[in-house]
VEXDOFI-473917 format. One record per atom (N, C-alpha, C): residue in one letter; x, y, z. Coordinates in steps of 0.001 Angstrom, whole numbers, plus 500000, padded with zeros to 6 digits. Atoms other than C-alpha are relative to their C-alpha. Example, Ala and Ser with C-alpha at 12.3 -4.5 7.8 and 13.67 -1.06 7.14 Angstrom:
REM residues 2
a500890498810500000 a512300495500507800 a500900501200500000 s499180498810499940 s513670498940507140 s499230501090500730 
This chain:
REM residues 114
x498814500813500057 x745159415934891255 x499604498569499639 x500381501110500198 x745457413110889672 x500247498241500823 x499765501243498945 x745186409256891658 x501029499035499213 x499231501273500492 x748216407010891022 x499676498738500735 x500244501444499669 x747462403236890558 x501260499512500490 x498445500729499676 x750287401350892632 x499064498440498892 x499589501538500508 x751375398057890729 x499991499315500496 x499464500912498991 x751605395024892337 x500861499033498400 x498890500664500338 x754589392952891168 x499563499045499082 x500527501003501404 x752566390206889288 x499573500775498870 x500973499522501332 x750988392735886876 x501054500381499127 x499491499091501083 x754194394210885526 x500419499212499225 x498893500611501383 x756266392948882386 x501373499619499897 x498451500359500024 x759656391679883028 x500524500051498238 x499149500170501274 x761918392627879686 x501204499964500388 x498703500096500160 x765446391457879020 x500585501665500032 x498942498606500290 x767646394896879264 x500682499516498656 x499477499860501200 x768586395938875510 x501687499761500651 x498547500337499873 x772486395790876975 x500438498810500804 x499768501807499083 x772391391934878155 x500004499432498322 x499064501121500888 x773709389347875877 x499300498462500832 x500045501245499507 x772182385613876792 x500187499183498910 x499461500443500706 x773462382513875702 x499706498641500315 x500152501446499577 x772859378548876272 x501099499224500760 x498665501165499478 x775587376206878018 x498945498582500629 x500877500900499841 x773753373219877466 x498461499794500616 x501476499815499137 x770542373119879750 x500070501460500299 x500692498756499037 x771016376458881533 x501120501155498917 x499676499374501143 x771876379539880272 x501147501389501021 x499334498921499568 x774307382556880508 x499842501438499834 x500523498420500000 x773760386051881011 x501193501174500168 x499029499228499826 x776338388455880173 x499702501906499863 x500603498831499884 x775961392477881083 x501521501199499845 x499373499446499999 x778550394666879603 x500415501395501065 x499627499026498817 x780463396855882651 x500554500881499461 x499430498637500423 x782031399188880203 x499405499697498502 x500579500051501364 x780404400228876972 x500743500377499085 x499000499472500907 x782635402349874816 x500916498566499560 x498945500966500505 x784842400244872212 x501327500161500201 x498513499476499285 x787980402176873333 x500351499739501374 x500009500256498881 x787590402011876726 x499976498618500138 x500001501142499531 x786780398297876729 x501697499506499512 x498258500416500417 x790254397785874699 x500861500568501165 x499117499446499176 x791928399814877420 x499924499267501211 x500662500675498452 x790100398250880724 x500529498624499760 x499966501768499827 x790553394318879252 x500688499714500431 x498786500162499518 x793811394026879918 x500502499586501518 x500297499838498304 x792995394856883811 x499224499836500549 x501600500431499680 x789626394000884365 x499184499210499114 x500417500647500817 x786967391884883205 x498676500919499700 x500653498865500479 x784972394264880717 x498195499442499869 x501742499859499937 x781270392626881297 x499963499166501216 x500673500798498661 x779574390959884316 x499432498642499490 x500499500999500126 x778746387218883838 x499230499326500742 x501070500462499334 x775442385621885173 x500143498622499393 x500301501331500121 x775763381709885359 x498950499774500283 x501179500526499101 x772109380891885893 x499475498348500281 x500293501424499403 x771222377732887664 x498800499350499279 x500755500668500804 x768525375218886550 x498666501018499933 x500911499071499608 x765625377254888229 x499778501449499329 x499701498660500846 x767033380709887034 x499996499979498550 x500074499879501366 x767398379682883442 x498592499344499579 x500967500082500477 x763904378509883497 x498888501227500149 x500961498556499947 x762513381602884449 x500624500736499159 x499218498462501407 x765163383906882067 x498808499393498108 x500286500890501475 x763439381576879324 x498694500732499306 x501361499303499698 x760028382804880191 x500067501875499942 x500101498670500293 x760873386804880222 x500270500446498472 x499579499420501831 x760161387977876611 x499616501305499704 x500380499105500183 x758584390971877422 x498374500644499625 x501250500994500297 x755161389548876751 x499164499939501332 x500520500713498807 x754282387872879731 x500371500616501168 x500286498957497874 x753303389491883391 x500901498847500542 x499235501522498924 x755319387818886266 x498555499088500590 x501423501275500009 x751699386186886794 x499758498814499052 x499787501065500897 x752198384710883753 x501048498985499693 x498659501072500221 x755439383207883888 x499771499001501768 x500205500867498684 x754523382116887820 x499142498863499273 x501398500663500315 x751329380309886087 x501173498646499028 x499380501175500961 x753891378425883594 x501106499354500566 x498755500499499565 x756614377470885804 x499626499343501074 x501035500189498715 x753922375823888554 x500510498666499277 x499688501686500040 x754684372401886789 x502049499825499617 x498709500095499905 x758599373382886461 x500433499868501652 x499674499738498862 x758612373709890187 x499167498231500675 x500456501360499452 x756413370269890589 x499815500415501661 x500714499670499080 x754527371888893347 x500417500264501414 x499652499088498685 x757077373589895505 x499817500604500874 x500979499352499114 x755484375006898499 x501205501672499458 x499781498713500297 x755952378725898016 x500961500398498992 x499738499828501366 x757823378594894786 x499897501889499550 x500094499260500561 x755896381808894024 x500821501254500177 x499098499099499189 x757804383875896640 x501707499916499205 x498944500318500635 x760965382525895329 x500095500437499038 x499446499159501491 x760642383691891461 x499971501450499851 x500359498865499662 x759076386720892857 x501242501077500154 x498816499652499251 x762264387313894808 x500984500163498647 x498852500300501043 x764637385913891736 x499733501334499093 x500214498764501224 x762856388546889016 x500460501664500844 x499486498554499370 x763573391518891527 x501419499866499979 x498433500025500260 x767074390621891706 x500318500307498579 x499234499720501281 x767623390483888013 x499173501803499851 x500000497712500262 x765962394384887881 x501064500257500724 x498817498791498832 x768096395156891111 x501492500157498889 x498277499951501168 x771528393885888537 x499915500263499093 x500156499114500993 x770033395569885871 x499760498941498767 x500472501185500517 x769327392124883991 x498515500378498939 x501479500085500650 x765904393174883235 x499340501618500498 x500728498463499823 x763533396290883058 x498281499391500334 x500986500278499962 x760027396429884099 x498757501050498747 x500758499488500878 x757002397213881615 x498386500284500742 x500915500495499645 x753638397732882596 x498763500363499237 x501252499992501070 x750466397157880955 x499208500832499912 x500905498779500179 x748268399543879518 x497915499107500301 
């Protein structure tokens, strides 16, 4: 049988989810996540609901969305956002926390390196 390597959280790849939409509003940015896909269905739902989920992200949050390209480990985006944070005590916990949220809302997918 073969031995599975566990991950730890800095090694994997944060990517944007192919069905997210981001967008600028001056400094920070917006993150929109369609709640109904079909083009029929969204014509039917608009009317009564609002047919995607909107992510306002704050100063913090849109400097980390900036940083996920699909590229870069969450080690690597912690390593570049150490002088965006101007030496926040535990900072790291914090983006740590923020990037699991955007997987938990489906924001983002994880990759991991070969």
């Amino acid at each position: 049988m073969e031995k599975q390597h566990q991950v730890s959280i800095s090694e994997v790849v944060p990517v944007p989810s192919e069905r997210v939409n981001s967008s600028r509003n001056g400094e920070l940015i917006v993150v929109t996540l369609p709640r109904i896909r079909g083009k029929w269905a969204r014509k039917i739902v608009a009317p009564i609901l609002p047919v995607d989920k909107v992510f306002r992200l704050e100063e913090h949050g849109s400097a980390v969305w900036e940083l996920i390209d699909g590229r870069r480990s969450v080690k690597e985006i912690l390593s570049l956002l150490e002088s965006h944070f101007k030496g926040e005590k535990d900072y790291e916990v914090r983006v740590i926390t923020y990037i699991s949220r955007l997987h938990k809302d489906g924001l983002i997918n994880y990759t991991i390196p070969r």
